[in-house]
TORNU-748332 format. One line per 8 residues: number of its first residue (from 1); their letters; for each residue x negated, y negated, z negated of N, C-alpha, C. Coordinates in Angstrom, 2 decimals. Atoms other than C-alpha are relative to their C-alpha. Layout:
<pts>
NUM = a = X/Y/Z/X/Y/Z/X/Y/Z  ...;
</pts>
This chain:
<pts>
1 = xxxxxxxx = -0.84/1.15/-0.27/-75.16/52.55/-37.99/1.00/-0.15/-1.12  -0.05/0.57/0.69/-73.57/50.78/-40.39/1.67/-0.77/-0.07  -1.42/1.11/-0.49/-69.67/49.39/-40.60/0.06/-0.99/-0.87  0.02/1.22/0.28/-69.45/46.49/-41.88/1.46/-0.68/-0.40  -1.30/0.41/0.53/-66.66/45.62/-44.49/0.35/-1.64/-0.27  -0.07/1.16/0.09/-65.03/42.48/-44.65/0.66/0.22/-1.83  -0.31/0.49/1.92/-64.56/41.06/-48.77/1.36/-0.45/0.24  -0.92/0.11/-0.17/-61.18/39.75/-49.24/0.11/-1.62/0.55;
9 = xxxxxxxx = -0.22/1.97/-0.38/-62.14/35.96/-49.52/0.06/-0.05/1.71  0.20/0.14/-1.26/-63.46/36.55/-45.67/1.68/0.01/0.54  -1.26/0.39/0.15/-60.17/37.80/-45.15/1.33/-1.30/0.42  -0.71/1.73/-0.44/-58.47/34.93/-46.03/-0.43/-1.40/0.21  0.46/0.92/-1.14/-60.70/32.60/-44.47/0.43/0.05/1.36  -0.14/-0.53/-1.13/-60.25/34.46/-41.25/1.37/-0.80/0.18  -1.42/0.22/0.05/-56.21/33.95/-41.94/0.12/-1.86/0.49  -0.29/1.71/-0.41/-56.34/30.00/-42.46/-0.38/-0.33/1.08;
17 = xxxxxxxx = 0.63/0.08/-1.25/-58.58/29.72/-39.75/0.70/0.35/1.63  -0.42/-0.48/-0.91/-56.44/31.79/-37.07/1.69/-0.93/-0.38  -1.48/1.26/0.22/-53.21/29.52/-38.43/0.00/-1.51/0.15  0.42/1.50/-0.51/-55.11/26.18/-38.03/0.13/-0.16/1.60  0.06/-0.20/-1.37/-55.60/27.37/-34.56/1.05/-0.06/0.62  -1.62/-0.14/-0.12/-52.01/28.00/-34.23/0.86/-1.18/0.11  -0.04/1.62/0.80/-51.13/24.64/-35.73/-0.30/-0.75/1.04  0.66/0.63/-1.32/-53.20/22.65/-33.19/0.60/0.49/1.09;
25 = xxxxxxxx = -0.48/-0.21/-0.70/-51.89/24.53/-30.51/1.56/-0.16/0.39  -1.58/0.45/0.21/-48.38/23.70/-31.63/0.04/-1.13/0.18  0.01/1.42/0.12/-49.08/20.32/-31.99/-0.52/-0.83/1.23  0.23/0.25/-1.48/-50.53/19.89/-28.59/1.26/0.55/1.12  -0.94/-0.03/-0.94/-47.75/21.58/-26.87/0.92/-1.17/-0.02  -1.33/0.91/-0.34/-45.04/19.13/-28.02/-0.40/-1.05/0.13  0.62/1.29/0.14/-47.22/16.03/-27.99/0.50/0.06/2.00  0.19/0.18/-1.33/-47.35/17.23/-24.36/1.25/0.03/0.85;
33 = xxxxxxxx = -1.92/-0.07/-0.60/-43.46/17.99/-23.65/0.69/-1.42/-0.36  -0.87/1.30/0.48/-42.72/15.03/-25.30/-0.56/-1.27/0.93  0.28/0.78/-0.82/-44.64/12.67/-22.75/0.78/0.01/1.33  -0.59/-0.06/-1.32/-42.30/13.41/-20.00/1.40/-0.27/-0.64  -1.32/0.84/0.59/-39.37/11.11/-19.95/0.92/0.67/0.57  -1.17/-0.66/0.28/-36.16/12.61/-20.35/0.96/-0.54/1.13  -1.18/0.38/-1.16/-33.52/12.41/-17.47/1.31/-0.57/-0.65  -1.49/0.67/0.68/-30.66/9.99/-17.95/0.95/0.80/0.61;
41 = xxxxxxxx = -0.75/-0.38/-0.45/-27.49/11.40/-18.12/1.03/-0.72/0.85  -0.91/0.51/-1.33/-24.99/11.18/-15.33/1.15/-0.25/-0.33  -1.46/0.86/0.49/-21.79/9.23/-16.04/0.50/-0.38/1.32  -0.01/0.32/-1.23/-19.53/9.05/-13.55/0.39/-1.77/0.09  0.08/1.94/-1.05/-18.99/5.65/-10.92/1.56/-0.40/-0.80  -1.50/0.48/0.31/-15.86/3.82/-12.59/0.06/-1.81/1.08  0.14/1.27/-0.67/-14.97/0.96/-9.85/0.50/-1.24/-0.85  -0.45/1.68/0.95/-14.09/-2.59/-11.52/1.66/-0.03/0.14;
49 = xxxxxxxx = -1.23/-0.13/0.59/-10.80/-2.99/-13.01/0.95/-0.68/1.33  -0.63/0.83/-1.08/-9.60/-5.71/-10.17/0.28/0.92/1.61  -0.09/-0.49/-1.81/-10.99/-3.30/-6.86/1.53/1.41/-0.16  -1.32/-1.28/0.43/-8.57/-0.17/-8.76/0.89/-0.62/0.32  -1.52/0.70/-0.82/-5.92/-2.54/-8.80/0.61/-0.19/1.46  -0.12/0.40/-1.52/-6.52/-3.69/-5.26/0.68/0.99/0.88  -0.31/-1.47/-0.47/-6.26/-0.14/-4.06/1.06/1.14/-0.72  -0.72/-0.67/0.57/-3.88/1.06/-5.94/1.88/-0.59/0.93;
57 = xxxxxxxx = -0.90/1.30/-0.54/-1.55/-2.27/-4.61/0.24/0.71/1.63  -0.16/-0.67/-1.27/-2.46/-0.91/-1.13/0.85/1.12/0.24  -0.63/-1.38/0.00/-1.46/2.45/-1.45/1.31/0.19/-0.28  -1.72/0.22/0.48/1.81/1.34/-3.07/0.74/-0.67/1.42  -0.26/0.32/-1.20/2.12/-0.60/-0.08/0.41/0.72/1.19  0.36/-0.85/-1.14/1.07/2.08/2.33/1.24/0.98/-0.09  -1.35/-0.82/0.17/3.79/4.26/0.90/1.34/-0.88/0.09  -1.31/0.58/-0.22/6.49/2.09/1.22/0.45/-0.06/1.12;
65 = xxxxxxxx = -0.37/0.37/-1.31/5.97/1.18/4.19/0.86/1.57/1.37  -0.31/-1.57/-0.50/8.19/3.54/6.78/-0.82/0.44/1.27  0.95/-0.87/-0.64/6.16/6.02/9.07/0.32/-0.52/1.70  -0.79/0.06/-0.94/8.81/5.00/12.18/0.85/-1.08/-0.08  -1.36/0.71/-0.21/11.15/2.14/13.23/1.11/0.50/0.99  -1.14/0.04/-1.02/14.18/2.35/14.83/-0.13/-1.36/0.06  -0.21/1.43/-0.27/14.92/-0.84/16.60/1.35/0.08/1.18  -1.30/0.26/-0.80/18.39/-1.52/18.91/-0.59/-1.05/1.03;
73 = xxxxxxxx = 0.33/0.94/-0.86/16.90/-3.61/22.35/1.19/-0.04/0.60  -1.84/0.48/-0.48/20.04/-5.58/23.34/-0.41/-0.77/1.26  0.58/1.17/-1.49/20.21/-8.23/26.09/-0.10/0.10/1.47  0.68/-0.22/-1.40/18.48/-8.97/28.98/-1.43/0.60/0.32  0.94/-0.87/-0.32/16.41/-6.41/28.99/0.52/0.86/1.56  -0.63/-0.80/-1.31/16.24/-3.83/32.36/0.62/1.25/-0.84  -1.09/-1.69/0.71/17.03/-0.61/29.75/0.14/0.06/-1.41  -0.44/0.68/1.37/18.87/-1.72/26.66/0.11/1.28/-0.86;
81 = xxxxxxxx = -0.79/-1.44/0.73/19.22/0.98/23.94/-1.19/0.18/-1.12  0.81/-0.34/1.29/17.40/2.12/20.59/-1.21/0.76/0.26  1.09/-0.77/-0.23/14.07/3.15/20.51/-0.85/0.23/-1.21  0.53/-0.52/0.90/11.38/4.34/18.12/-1.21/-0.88/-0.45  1.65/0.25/-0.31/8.09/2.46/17.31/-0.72/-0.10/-1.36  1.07/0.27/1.43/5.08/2.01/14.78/0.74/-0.68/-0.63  -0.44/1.77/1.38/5.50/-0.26/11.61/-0.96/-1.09/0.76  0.35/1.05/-0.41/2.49/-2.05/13.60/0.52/-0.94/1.23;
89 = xxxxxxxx = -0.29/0.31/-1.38/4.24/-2.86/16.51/0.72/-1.53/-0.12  -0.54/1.32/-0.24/5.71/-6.61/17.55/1.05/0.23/1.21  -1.03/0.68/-0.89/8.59/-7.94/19.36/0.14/0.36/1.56  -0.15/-0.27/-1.37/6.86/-7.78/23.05/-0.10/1.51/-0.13  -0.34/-1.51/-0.39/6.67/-3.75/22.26/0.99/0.71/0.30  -1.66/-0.51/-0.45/9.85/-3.71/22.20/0.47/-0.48/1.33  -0.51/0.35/-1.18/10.48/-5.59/25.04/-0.35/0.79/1.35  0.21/-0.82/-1.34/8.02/-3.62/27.11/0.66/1.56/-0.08;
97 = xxxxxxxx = -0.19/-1.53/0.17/9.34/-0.23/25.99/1.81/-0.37/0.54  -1.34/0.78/-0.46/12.82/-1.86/27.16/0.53/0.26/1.42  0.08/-0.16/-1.42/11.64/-1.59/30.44/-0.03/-1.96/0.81  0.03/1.41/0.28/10.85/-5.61/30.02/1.20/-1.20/0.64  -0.96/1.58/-0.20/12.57/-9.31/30.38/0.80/0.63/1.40  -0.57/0.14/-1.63/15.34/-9.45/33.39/-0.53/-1.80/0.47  0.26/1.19/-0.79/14.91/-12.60/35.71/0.58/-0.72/-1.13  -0.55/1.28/0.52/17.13/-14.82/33.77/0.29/0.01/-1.38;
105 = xxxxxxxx = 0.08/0.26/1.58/16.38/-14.06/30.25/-1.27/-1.42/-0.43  0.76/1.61/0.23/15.24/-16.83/28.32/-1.03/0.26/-0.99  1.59/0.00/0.84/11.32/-16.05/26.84/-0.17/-0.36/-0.76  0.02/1.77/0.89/11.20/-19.57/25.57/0.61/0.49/-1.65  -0.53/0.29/0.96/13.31/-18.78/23.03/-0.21/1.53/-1.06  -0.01/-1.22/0.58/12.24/-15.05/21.78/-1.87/0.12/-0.55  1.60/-0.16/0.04/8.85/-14.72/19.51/-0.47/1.70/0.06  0.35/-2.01/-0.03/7.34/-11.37/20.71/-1.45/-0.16/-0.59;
113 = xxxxxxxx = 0.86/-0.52/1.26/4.27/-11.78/18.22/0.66/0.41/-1.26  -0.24/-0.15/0.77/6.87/-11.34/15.72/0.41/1.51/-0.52  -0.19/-0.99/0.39/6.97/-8.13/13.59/1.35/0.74/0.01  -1.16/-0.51/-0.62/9.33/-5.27/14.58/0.62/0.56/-2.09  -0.38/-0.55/1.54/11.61/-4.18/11.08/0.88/1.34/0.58  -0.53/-1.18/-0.19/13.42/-0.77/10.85/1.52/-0.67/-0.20  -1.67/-0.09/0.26/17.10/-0.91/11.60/0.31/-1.38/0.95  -0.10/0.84/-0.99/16.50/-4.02/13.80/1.11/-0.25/1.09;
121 = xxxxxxxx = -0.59/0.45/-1.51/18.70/-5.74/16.40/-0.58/-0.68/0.68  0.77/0.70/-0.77/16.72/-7.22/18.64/0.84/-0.71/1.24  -0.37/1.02/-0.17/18.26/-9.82/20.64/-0.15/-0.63/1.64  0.81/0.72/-0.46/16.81/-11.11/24.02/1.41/-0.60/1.19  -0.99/0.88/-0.24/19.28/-14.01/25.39/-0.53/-0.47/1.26  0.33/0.55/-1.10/19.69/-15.27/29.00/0.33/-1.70/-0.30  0.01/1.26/-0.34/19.09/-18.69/29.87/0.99/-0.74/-0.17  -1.22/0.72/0.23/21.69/-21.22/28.65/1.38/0.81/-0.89;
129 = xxxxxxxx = -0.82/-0.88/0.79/23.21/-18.14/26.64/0.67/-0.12/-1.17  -0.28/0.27/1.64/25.05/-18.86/23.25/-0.11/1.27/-0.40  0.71/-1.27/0.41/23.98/-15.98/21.13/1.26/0.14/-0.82  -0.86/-0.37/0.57/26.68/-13.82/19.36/-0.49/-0.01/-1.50  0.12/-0.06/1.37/26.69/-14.32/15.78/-0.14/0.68/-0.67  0.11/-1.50/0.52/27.01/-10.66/15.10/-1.18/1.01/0.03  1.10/-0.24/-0.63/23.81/-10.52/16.85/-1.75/-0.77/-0.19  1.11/0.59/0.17/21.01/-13.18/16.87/-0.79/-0.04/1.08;
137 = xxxxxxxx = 1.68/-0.11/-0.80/17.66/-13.33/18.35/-0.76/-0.11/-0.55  1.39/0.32/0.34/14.50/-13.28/18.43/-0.98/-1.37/-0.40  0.62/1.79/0.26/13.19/-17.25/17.39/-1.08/0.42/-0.29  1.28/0.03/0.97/10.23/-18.41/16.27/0.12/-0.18/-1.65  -0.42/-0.08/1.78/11.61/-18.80/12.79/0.18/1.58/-0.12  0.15/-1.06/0.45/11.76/-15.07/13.10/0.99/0.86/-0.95  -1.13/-0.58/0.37/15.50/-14.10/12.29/0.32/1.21/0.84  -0.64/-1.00/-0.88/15.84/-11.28/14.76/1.27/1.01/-0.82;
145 = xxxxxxxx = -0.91/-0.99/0.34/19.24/-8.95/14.26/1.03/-0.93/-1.04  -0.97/0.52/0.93/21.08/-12.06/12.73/0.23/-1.22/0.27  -0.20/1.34/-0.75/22.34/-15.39/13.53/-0.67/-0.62/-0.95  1.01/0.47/0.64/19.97/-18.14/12.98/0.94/-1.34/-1.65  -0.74/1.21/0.48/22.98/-20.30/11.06/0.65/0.98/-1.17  -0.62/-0.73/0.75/23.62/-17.59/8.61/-0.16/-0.28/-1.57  -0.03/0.14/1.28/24.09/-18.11/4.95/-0.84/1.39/-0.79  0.51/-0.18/0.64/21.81/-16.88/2.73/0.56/1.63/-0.79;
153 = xxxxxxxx = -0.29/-0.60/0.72/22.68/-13.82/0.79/-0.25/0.64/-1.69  0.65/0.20/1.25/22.69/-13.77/-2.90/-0.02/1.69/-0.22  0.37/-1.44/0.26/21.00/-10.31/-3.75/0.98/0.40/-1.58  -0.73/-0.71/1.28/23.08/-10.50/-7.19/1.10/0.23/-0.32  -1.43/-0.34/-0.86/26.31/-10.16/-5.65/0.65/0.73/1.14  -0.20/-1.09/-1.10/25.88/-8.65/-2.64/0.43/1.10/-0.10  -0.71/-1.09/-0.08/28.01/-5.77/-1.47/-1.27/1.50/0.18  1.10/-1.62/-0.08/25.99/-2.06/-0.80/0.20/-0.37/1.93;
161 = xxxxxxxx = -0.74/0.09/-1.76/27.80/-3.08/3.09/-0.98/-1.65/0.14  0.36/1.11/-0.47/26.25/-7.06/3.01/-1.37/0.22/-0.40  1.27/-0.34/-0.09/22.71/-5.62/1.86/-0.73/0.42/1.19  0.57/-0.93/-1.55/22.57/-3.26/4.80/-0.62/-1.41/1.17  -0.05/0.72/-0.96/23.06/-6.33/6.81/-1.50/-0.91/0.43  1.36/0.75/-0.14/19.70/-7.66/6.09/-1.07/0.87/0.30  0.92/-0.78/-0.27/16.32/-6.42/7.99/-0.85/0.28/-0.55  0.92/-1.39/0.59/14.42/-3.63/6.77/0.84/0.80/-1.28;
169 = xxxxxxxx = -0.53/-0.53/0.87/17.01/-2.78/4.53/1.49/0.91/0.39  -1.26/-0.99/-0.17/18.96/0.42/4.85/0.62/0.54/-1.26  -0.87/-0.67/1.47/21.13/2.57/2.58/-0.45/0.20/-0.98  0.81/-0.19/1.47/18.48/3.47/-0.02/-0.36/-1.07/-0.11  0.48/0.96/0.60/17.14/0.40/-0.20/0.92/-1.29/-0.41  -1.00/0.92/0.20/20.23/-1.24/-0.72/0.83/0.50/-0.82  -0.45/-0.60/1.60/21.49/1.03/-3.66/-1.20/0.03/-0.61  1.13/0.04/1.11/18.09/0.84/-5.04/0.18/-1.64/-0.40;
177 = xxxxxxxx = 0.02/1.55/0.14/18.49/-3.24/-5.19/1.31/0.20/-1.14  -1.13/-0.01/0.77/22.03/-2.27/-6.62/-0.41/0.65/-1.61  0.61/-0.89/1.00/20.35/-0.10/-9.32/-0.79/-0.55/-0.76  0.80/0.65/0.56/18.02/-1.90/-10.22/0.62/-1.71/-0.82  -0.58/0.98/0.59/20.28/-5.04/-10.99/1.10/0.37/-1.12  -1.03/-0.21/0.70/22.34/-3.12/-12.77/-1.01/0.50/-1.60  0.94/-0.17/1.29/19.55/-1.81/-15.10/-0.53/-0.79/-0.62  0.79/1.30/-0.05/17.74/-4.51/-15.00/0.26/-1.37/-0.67;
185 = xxxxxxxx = -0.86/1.83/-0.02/20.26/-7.71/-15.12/-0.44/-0.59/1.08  -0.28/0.71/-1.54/20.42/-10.04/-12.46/-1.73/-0.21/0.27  1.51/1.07/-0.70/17.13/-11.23/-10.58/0.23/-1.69/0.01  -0.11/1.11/0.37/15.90/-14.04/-11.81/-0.83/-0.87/1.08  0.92/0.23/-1.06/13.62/-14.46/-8.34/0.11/0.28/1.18  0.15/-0.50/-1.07/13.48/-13.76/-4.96/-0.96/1.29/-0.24  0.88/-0.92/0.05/10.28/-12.20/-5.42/0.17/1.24/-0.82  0.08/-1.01/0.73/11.33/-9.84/-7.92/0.22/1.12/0.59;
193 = xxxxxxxx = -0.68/-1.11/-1.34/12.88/-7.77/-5.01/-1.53/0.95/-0.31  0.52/-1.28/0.44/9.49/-5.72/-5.52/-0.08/0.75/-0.80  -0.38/-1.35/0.95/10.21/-4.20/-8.51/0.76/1.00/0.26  -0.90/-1.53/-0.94/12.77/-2.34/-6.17/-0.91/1.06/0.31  0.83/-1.14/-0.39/11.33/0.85/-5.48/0.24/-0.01/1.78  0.25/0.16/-1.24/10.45/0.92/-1.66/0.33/-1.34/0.69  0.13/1.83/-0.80/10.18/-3.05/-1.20/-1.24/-0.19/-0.64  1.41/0.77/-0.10/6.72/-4.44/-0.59/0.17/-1.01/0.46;
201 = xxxxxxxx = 0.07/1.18/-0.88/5.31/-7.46/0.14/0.56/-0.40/1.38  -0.45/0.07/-0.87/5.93/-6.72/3.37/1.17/-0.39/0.57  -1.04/-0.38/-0.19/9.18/-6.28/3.35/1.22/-1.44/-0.67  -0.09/0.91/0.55/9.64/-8.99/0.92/0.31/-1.58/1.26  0.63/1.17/-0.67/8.26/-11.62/3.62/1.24/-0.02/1.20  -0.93/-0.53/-0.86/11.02/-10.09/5.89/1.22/-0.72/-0.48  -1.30/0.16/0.70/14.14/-11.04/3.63/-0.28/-1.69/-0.86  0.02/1.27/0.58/12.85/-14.29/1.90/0.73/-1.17/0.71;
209 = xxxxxx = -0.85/0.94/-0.30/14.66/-16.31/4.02/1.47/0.15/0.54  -1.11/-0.24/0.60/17.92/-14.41/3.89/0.27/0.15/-1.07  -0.71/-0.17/0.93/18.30/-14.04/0.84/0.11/-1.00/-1.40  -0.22/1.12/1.28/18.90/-16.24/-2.34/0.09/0.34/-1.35  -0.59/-0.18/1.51/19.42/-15.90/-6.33/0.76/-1.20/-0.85  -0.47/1.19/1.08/21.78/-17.73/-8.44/0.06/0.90/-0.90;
</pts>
């Protein structure tokens, strides 16, 4: 038996041959990785410039707004005296938490869909009653805790004592108005009252018809 030498050329035939092979096999793998489409990358959700705002507006809102009212039920109610309630609450909540209307209070003249404010006087007048000036009612014009014949109050003059006097506005929010006019310069708007820190719309809608700017 016989071994059988390989020459050199064989050799390097053998070589090219086992590297062509190689080659091809390379060239088929990525042909074949490369047919499978590539996963898009993940970017996150950015909502539209307007809904951010929207929700941002809210939330500014939501914080302003206070957690609790106090409210003062005066009148002709059966159990007169200060009580506690939501920010959602209205007029008749107060009345029923009151221990409601006596006989000869006058309904007619009190709107109990109207929104309850913090620091409130609430009002509810008997029949043929002239209402104390110091006091008010409840109307449908929606002055509660102030007489309906009251002059206006110009926010750029007002005292830290004739701020208080207006609803939803207590001690901070009536040195923040002061603070703010003083940094500021006068208000040239009603509406500007929200640039105050803890006045919203809300709150806004509350005071627009006490108050005034010259």
């Amino acid at each position: 038996m016989w071994e059988e030498e390989w020459t050199l050329r064989e050799k390097k035939l053998a070589a090219a041959v086992g590297g062509l092979i190689l080659l091809f096999i390379g060239v088929i793998i990525y042909f074949w990785t490369s047919d499978k489409p590539a996963e898009p990358a993940m970017t996150p959700y950015r909502p539209p410039a307007d809904t951010a705002q929207a929700k941002e507006k809210k939330e500014k809102e939501k914080e302003e707004q206070p957690k609790e009212l106090v409210v003062d039920v005066k009148g002709e109610v059966k159990q007169p005296g200060v009580y506690r309630f939501s920010p959602e609450d209205r007029v008749a909540e107060a009345v029923r938490k009151a221990g409601g209307p006596k006989k000869k209070a006058d309904m007619e003249r009190v709107n109990l869909a109207q929104p309850l404010s913090d620091g409130m006087a609430l009002y509810i007048p008997a029949e043929g009653e002239e209402i104390p000036e110091s006091i008010g009612e409840a109307t449908d014009a929606g002055k509660s805790g102030e007489s309906g014949d009251a002059p206006a109050i110009d926010v750029n003059t007002a005292t830290l004592e004739e701020l208080q006097e207006l609803n939803g506005i207590g001690p901070s929010k009536a040195e923040a108005i002061i603070s703010y006019r003083e940094e500021n310069g006068p208000f040239t708007s009603v509406d500007q009252l929200t640039e105050v820190s803890g006045i919203g719309e809300k709150t806004l809608e509350q005071l627009r018809e006490q108050v005034k700017v010259n």
